[in-house]
KOLTIBA-698102 format. One record per residue (C-alpha): residue number from 1; x, y, z. Coordinates in steps of 0.2 Angstrom, whole numbers, always signed. Example, Ala and Ser with C-alpha at 12.3 -4.5 7.8 and 13.67 -1.06 7.14 Angstrom:
<sites>
 resi     u     v     w
    1   +62   -22   +39
    2   +68    -5   +36
</sites>
This chain:
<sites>
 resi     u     v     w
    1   +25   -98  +124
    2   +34  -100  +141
    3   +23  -110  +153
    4   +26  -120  +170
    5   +17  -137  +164
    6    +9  -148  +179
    7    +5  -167  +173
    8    -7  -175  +186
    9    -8  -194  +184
   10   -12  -206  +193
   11    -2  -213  +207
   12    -2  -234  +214
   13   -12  -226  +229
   14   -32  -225  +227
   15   -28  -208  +234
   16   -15  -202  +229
   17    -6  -194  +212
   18    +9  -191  +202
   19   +13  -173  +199
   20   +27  -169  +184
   21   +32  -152  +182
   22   +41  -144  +168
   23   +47  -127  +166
   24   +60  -116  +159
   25   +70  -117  +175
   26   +69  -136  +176
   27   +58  -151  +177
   28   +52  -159  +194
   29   +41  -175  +200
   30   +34  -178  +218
   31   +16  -187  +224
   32    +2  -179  +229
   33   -11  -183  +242
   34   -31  -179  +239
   35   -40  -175  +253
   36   -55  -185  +254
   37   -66  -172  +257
   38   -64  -164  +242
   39   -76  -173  +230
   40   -91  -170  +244
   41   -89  -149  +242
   42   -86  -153  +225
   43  -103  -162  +224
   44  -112  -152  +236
   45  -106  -136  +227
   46  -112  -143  +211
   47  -129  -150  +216
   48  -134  -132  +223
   49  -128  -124  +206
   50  -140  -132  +196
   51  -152  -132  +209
   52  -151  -111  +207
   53  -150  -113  +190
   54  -164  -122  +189
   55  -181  -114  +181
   56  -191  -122  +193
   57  -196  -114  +209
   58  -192  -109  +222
   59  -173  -105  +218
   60  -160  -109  +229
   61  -151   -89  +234
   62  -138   -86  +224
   63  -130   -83  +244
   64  -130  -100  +247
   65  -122  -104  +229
   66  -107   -95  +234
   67  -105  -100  +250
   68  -103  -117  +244
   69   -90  -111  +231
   70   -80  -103  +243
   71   -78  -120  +252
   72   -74  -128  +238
   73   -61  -111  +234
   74   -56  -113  +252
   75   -53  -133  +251
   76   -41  -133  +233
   77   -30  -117  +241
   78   -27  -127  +257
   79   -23  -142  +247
   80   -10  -133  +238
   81    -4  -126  +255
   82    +1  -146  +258
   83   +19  -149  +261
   84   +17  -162  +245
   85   +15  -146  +234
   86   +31  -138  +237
   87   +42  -142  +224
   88   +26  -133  +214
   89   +27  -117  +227
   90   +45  -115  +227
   91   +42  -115  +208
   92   +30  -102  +206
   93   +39   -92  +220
   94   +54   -92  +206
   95   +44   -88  +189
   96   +32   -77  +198
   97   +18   -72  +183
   98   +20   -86  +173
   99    +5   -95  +167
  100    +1  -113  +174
  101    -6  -127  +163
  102   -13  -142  +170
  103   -14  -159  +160
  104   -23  -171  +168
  105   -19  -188  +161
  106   -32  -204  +165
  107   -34  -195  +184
  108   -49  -201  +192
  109   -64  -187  +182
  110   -65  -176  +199
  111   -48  -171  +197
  112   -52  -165  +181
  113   -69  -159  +184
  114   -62  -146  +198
  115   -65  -129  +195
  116   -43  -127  +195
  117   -44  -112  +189
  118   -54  -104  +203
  119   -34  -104  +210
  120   -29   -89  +198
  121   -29   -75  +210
  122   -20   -87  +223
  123    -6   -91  +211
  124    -6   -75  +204
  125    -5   -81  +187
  126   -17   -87  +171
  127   -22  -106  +174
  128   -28  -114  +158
  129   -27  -135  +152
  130   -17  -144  +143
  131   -24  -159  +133
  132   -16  -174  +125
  133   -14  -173  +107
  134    -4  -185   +94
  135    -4  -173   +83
  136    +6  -156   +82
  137    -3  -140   +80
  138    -2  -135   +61
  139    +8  -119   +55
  140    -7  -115   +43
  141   -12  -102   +57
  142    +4   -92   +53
  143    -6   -88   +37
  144   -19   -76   +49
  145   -11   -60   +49
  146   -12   -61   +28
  147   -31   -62   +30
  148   -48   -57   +39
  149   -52   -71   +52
  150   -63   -83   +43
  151   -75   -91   +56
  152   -87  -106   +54
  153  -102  -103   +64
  154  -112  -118   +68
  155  -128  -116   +75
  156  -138  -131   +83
  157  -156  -135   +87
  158  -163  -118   +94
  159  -178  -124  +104
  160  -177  -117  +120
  161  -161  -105  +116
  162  -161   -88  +111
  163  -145   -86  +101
  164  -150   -71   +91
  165  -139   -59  +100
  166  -124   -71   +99
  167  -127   -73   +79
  168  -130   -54   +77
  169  -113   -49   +85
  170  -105   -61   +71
  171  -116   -55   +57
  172  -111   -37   +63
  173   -91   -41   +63
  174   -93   -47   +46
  175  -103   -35   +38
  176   -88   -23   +44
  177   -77   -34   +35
  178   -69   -37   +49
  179   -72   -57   +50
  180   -75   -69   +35
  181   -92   -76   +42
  182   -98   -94   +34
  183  -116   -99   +44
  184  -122  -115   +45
  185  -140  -115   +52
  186  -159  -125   +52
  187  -157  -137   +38
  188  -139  -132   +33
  189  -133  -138   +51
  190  -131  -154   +45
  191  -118  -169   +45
  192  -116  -167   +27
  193  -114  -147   +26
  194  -102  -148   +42
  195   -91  -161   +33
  196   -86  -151   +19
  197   -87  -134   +26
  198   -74  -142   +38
  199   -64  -150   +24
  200   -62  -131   +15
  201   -44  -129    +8
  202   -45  -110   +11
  203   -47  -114   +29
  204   -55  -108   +45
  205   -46   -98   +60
  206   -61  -103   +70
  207   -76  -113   +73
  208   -90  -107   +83
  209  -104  -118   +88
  210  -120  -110   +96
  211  -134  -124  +104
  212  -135  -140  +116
  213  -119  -150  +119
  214  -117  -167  +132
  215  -106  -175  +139
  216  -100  -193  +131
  217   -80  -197  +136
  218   -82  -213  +125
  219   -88  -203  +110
  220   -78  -187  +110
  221   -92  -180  +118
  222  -109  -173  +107
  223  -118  -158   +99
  224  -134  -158   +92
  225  -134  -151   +75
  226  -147  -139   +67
  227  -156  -154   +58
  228  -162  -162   +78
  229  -148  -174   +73
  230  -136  -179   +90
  231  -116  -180   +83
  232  -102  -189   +93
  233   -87  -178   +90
  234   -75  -194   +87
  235   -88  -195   +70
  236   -79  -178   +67
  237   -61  -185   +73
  238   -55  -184   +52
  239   -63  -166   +48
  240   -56  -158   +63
  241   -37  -163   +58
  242   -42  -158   +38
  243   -46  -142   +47
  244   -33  -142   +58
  245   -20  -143   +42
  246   -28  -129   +34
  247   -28  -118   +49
  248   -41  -122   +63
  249   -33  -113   +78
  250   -48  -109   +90
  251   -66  -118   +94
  252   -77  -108  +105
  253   -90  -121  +113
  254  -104  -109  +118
  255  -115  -124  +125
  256  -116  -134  +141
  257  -106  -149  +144
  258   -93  -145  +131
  259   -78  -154  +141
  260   -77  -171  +130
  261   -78  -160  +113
  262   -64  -149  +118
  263   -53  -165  +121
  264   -60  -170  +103
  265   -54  -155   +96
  266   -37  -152  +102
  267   -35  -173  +102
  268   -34  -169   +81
  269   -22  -155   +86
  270   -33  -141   +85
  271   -21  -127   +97
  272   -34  -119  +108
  273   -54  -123  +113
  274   -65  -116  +125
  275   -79  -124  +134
  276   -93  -124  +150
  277   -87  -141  +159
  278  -107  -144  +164
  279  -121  -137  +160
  280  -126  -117  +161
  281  -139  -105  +159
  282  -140  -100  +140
  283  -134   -84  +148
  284  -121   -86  +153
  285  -115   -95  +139
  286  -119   -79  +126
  287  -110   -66  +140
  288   -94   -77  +139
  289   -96   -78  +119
  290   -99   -59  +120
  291   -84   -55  +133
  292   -70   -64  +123
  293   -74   -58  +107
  294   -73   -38  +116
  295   -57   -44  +121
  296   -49   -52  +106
  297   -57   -37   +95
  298   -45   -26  +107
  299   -31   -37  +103
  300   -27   -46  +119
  301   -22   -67  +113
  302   -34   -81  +119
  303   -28   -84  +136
  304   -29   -65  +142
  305   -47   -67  +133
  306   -52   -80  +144
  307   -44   -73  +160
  308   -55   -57  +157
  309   -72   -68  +152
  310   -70   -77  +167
  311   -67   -61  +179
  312   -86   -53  +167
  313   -92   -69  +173
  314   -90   -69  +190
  315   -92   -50  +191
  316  -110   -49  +181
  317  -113   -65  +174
  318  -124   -80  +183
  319  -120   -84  +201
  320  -106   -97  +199
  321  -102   -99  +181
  322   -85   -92  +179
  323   -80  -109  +188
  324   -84  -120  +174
  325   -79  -112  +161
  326   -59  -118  +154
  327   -48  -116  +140
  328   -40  -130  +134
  329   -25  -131  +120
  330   -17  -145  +113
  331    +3  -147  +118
  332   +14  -135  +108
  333    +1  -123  +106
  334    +6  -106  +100
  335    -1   -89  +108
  336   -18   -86   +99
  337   -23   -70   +92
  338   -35   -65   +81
  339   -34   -50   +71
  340   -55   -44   +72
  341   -51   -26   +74
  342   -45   -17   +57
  343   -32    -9   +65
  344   -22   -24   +71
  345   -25   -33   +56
  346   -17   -20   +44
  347    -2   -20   +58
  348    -2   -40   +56
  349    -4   -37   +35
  350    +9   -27   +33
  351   +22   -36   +42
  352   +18   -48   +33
  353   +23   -40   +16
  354   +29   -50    +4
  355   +49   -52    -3
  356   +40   -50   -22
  357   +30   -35   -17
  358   +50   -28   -10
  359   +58   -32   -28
  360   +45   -26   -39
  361   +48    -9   -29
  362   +65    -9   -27
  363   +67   -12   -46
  364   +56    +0   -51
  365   +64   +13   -38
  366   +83    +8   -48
  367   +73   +11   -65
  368   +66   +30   -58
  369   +86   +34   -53
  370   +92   +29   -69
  371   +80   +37   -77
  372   +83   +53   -66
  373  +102   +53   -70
  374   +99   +51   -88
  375   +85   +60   -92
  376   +88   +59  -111
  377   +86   +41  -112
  378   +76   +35  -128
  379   +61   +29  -114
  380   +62   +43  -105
  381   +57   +55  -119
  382   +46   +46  -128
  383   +36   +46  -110
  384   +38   +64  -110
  385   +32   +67  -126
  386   +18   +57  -124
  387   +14   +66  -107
  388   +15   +84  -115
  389    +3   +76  -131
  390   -11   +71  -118
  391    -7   +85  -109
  392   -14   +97  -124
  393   -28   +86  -128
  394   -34   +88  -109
  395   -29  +109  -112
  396   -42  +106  -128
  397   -53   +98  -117
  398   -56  +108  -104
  399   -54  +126  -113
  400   -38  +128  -105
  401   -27  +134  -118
  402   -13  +141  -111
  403    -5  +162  -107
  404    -8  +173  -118
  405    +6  +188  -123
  406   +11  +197  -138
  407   +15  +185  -152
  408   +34  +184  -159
  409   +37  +187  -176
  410   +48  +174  -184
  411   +56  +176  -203
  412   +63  +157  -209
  413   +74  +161  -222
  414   +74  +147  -238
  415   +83  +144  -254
  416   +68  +142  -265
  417   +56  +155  -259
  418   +62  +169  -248
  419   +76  +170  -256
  420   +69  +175  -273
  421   +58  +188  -264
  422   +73  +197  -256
  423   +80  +197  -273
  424   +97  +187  -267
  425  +110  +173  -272
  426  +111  +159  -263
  427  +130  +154  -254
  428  +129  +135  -256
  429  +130  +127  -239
  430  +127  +142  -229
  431  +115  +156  -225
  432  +117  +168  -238
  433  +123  +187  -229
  434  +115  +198  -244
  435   +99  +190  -237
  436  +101  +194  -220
  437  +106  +212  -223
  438   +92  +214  -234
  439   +80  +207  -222
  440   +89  +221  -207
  441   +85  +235  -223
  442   +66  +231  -223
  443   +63  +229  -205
  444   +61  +247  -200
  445   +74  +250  -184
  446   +63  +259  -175
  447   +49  +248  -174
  448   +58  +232  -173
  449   +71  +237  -159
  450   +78  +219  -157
  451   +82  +208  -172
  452   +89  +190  -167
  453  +100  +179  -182
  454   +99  +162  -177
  455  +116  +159  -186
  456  +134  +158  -184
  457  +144  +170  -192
  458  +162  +166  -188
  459  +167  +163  -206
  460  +173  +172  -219
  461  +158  +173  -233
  462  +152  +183  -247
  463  +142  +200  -242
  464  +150  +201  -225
  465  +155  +220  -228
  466  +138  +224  -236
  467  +130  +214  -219
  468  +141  +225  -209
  469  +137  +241  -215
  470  +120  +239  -211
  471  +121  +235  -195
  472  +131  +251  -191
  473  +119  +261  -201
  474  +104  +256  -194
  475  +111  +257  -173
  476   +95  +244  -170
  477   +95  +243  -150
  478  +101  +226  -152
  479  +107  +213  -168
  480  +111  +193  -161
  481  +118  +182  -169
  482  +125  +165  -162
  483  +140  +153  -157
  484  +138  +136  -153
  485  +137  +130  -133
  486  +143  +114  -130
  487  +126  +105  -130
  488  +122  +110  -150
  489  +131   +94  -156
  490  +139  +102  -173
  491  +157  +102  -176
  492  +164  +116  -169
  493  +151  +113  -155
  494  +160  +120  -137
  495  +169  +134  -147
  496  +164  +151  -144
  497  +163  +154  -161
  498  +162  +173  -162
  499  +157  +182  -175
  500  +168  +191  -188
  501  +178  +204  -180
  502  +169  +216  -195
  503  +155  +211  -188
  504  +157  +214  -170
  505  +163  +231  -171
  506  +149  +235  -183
  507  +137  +229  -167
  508  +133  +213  -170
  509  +134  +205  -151
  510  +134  +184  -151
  511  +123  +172  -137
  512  +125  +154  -134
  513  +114  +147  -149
  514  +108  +131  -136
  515   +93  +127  -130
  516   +98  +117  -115
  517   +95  +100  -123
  518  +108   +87  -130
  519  +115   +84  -145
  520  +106   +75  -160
  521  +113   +68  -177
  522  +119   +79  -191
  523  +102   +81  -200
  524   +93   +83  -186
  525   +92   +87  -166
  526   +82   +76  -153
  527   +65   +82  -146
  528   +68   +99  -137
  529   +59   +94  -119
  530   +68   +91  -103
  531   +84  +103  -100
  532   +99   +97   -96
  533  +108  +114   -94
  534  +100  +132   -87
  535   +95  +145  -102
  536   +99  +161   -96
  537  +104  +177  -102
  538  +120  +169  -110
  539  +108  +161  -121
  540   +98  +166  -139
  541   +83  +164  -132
  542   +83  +175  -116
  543   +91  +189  -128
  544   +77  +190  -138
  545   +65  +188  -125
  546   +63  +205  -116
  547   +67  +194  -101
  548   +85  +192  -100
  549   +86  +191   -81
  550   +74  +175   -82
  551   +85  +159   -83
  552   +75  +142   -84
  553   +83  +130   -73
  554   +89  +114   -76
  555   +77   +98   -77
  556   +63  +110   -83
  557   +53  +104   -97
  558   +46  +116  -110
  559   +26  +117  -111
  560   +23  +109  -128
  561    +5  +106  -122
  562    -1  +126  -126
  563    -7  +135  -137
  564    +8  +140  -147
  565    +2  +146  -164
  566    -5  +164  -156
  567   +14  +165  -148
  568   +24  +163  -159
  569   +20  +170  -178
  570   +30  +164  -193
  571   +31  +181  -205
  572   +33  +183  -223
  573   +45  +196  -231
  574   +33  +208  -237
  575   +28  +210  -220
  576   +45  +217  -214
  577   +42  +234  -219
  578   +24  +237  -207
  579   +32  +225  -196
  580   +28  +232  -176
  581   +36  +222  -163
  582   +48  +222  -147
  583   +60  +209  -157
  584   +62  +198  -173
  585   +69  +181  -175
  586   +76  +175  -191
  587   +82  +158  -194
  588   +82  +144  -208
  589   +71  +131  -212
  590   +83  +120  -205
  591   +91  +115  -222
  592  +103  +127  -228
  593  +121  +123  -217
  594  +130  +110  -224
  595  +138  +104  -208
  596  +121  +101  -199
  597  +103  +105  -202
  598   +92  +116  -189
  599   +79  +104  -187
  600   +73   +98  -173
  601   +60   +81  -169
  602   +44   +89  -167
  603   +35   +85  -152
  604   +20   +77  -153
  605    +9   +92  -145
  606   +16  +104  -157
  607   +14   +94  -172
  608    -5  +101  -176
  609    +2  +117  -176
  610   +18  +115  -186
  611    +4  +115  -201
  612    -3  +131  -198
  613   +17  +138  -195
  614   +19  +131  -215
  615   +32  +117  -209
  616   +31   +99  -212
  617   +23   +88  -199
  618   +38   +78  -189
  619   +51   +92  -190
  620   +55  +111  -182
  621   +65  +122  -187
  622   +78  +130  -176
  623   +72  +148  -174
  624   +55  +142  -170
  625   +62  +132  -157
  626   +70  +147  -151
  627   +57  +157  -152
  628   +48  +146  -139
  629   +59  +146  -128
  630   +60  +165  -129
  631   +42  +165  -124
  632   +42  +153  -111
  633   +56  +164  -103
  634   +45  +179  -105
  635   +30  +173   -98
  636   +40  +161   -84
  637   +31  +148   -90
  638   +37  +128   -89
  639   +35  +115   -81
  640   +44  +108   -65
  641   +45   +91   -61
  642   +43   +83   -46
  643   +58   +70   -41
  644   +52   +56   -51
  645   +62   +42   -38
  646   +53   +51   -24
  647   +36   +47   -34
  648   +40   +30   -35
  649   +46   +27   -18
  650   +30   +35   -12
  651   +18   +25   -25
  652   +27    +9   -22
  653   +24   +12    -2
  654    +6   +14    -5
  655    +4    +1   -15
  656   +10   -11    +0
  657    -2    -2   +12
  658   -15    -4    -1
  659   -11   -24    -3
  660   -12   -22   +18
  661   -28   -14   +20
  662   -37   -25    +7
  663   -36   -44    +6
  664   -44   -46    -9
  665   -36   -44   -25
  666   -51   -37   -34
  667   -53   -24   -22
  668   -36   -18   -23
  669   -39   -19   -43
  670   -55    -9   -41
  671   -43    +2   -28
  672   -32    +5   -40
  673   -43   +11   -55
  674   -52   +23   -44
  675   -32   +32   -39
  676   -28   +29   -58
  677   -45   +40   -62
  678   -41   +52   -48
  679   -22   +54   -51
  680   -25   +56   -71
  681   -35   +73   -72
  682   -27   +76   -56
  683   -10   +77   -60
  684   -15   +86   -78
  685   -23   +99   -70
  686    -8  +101   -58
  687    +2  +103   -74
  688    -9  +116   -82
  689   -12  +125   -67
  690    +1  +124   -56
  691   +15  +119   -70
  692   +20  +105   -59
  693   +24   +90   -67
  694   +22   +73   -59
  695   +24   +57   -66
  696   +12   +45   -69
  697   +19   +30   -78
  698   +32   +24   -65
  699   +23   +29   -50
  700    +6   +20   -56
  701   +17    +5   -60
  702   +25    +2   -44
  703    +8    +5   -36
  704    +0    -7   -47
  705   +15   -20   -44
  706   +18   -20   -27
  707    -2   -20   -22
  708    -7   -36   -35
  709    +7   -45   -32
  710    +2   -51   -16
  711   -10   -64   -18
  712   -19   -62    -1
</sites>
């Protein structure tokens, strides 16, 4: 902190002293002469202060008070005016507004004693002291802006004082949380209590003591504790520097005669203390303690505090009080302030943020974007999954099951079963076409105007021509079959592997057998959640949907969660004949091509329901997935996601502003279940009511990460 730094001491002349200055735009030494009146006004000034401040009647008019400290005023500006001074003047002329300190070093005790700082408004500038000090101020109070300000409050005998309103406005900052208030009071003030509540390793920012104080230069001055017991401050010389290297940077000396214990104090290298030079009226005392707390609270540091009591002082408080009242700091002190309203202190927390809290959320923000730009990776889905599984238990949970639209009728052809009841031979390793056109026979045209085949007829294969013929026969609205996109992973995957050209001009039409997620193994196909690619009305699905204008974009995720069983209705073959519906899917279960089975992994929301569809319980077929997705289409109904980088950028910003707001870890832990209970249901109902999908995992961890790894 820049400062212009006068050293008084004395000089060979009785009357005369040594004046060092050092600023930042050089350093200066000249002698000084005191004029030998000064210590009468001083004396006389002081004599008719305690004579007004003195309980006893009659009172001496406050008039007459200030009279004499205008003298006094008048005497120290006209000393300055000297022709000795001007090195000082030329000085202060050049650095206009820059605060003065004064250190007075073994000057005869009037120098000291003289109210300097009634020169303020004359120098235009904040006057405050320096003290000697063999010790540098610790860095421990670089630690403050982590932390409420925690305060020691000391409270001496209280015959004779009334110190409620001073211990109330303490009690009342800590009870907002905004202080960290430790009180030490009757029987507690006592030597033993003071000792190791100074010696705390977690530290004090400030010390407060409340009661009567003396004078004493040999003993570091004295307090009276709590317990009646009298305490030199040289007893407390080893505590103050224990507290000064764990972060003591302010004692406020609310008592009279608090000159000697501030030297104590910044002597063991506490930075700043504050203190009545003589004795004052108790209030006085408790308007100065009141006025710097206002102003601290409203952020101003130390020395703009004190400027600001002493100006209350004079303007409101006890006639002439504002002259005794200095801050001293120890050499090398750095500004003072104290965080006591919430806002600043976030604004000091946050700067503060810590390097771990910045690589636990730039981690998690790189896993979020790989995760983004491959969605299909094993972690990913198996999130996903588990999301869509809770999802349906909170449907079941809170009687939500889902739309509701006609169901759509699904025919799975198999070797063993449906085969015999169509009457059919089997064509080893594919899906036998005598099935097929006896399934188009039974299905009465009329009433089922769409059929769908979820299979590729692009090779020659027995019953092609009797397949054919039905088709033109019948002049159904619409007959699908499928080729292979370039996501279905078989080997002629990528292909447009058209039907035959029998077929074709018999009316057979072909759609993109995909379903907008990635490839699999041969014997069977990854869980069908997030798309990679559109469906739209090149695709299966969208044919058979009676919405083939309806495309479901990229990076949507099929609803697994509802209730699918009403939706989607797996028929046997004696029901083809009274069959009534706008469309009819018929696949395989899944095991009849050679080249690669039509089995999807079941998602774990689906898998109560694959029972009741007749399937086994960790595989689905083809068709039915098609199916789904054929209803989803008609119903627009899937869930978006919301950017899962952007989640996690946001959560791991919150969680620094959480770590910030709250010092203490287990606040922030109970902090963090209380969001994890809100964004749980939350973000659930968003996806069955809104069908907006956000992410919980990766958002909640980075919260979580970058709020508990701060430690304070």
């Amino acid at each position: 902190m820049a400062s212009i730094d006068l050293t008084l001491q004395p000089a060979p002349a009785p009357d005369q002293l040594t004046a060092f200055l050092n600023s930042p735009a050089g350093n200066a030494a000249f002698t000084v002469t005191v004029p030998p009146d000064l210590a009468r006004l001083h004396q006389l000034w002081l004599r008719r202060f305690m004579a007004h401040h003195d309980p006893a009647p009659p009172a001496l008019p406050a008039a007459v008070l200030q009279n004499y400290g205008d003298q006094l005023g008048a005497a120290m500006t006209a000393w300055l005016q000297q022709s000795d001074w001007e090195p000082l003047r030329r000085l202060l002329a050049h650095l206009p507004a820059m605060p003065l300190r004064l250190r007075c070093q073994a000057t005869p005790a009037l120098i000291e004693r003289l109210p300097w700082e009634v020169l303020e408004l004359e120098l235009e500038r904040p006057i405050w002291r320096v003290a000697d000090s063999g010790h540098f101020p610790s860095d421990a109070h670089a630690r403050r802006g982590v932390r409420s300000p925690r305060l020691l409050l000391l409270v001496g005998r209280e015959e004779g004082l009334d110190l409620e309103a001073d211990i109330a406005e303490l009690q009342r900052l800590d009870r907002q949380g905004r202080i960290a208030l430790h009180t030490l009071r009757g029987s507690d003030s006592c030597l033993s209590r003071l000792r190791a509540a100074l010696g705390d390793k977690r530290g004090w920012d400030v010390l407060v003591f409340l009661g009567h104080s003396a004078g004493d230069p040999q003993g570091g001055g004295r307090l009276q504790l709590g317990d009646g017991h009298w305490l030199g401050g040289s007893a407390l010389a080893q505590e103050f520097q224990q507290a000064k290297g764990h972060g003591l940077s302010l004692v406020l000396l609310n008592s009279c005669s608090g000159l000697d214990l501030a030297h104590c104090c910044t002597a063991a290298g506490i930075p700043w203390a504050l203190c009545f030079r003589e004795a004052v009226p108790t209030t006085a005392a408790s308007l100065a303690f009141s006025q710097l707390l206002g102003a601290m609270e409203r952020g101003r540091s130390f020395p703009a505090a004190l400027q600001h009591t002493r100006q209350a002082l004079q303007e409101s408080g006890p006639a002439g009080c504002h002259l005794l009242l200095s801050g001293m700091c120890a050499g090398g002190a750095p500004e003072l302030h104290l965080p006591l309203s919430a806002r600043r202190r976030f604004r000091l927390r946050l700067a503060s943020s810590t390097r771990r809290q910045a690589i636990a959320a730039a981690a998690l923000l790189a896993a979020a974007a790989a995760a983004e730009l491959l969605p299909a990776n094993p972690l990913s889905t198996y999130l996903l999954d588990r999301r869509l599984h809770v999802q349906r238990l909170w449907r079941g949970a809170t009687g939500q099951p889902g739309p509701l639209r006609p169901s759509l009728p699904v025919l799975l052809l198999d070797e063993r079963r449906v085969y015999k009841e169509l009457q059919v031979e089997a064509t080893p390793g594919r899906v036998s076409r005598a099935a097929l056109a006896e399934v188009l026979r039974r299905t009465p045209p009329g009433a089922v105007p769409v059929v769908g085949l979820d299979v590729v007829l692009d090779e020659p294969a027995p019953h092609t021509t009797e397949l054919a013929a039905v088709i033109h026969r019948q002049r159904r609205r619409q007959v699908l079959a499928g080729w292979l996109g370039a996501g279905a992973g078989a080997r002629a995957a990528g292909v447009r592997s058209q039907p035959l050209e029998a077929l074709r001009q018999a009316g057979l039409q072909a759609r993109d057998l995909g379903v907008g997620t990635p490839a699999g193994r041969a014997d069977r196909q990854p869980l069908p959640l997030q798309l990679l690619w559109e469906v739209n009305s090149r695709n299966f699905a969208s044919a058979v949907s009676a919405a083939p204008q309806v495309r479901m974009p990229p990076e949507a995720v099929i609803d697994w969660s509802i209730e699918w069983t009403p939706l989607v209705r797996p028929i046997g073959v004696d029901e083809l004949g009274e069959l009534r519906a706008p469309a009819l899917v018929v696949g395989t279960d899944g095991t009849i091509d050679r080249d690669q089975s039509d089995l999807f992994t079941a998602p774990a929301a689906i898998r109560p329901a694959l029972a009741v569809w007749g399937g086994p319980s960790d595989v689905i077929p083809g068709a039915l997935v098609q199916a789904v997705l054929a209803q989803s289409l008609a119903l627009r109904h899937w869930l978006t996601p919301i950017t899962l980088s952007g989640c996690t950028a946001l959560a791991a910003g919150l969680g620094v502003l959480l770590a910030a707001a709250l010092p203490e870890r287990r606040h922030r832990g109970v902090a963090l279940g209380a969001a994890t209970l809100l964004t749980l249901p939350l973000s659930l109902q968003l996806a069955t009511t809104r069908l907006v999908l956000v992410p919980i995992v990766l958002p909640l961890a980075a919260l979580s990460a970058t709020s508990l790894l701060r430690r304070h």
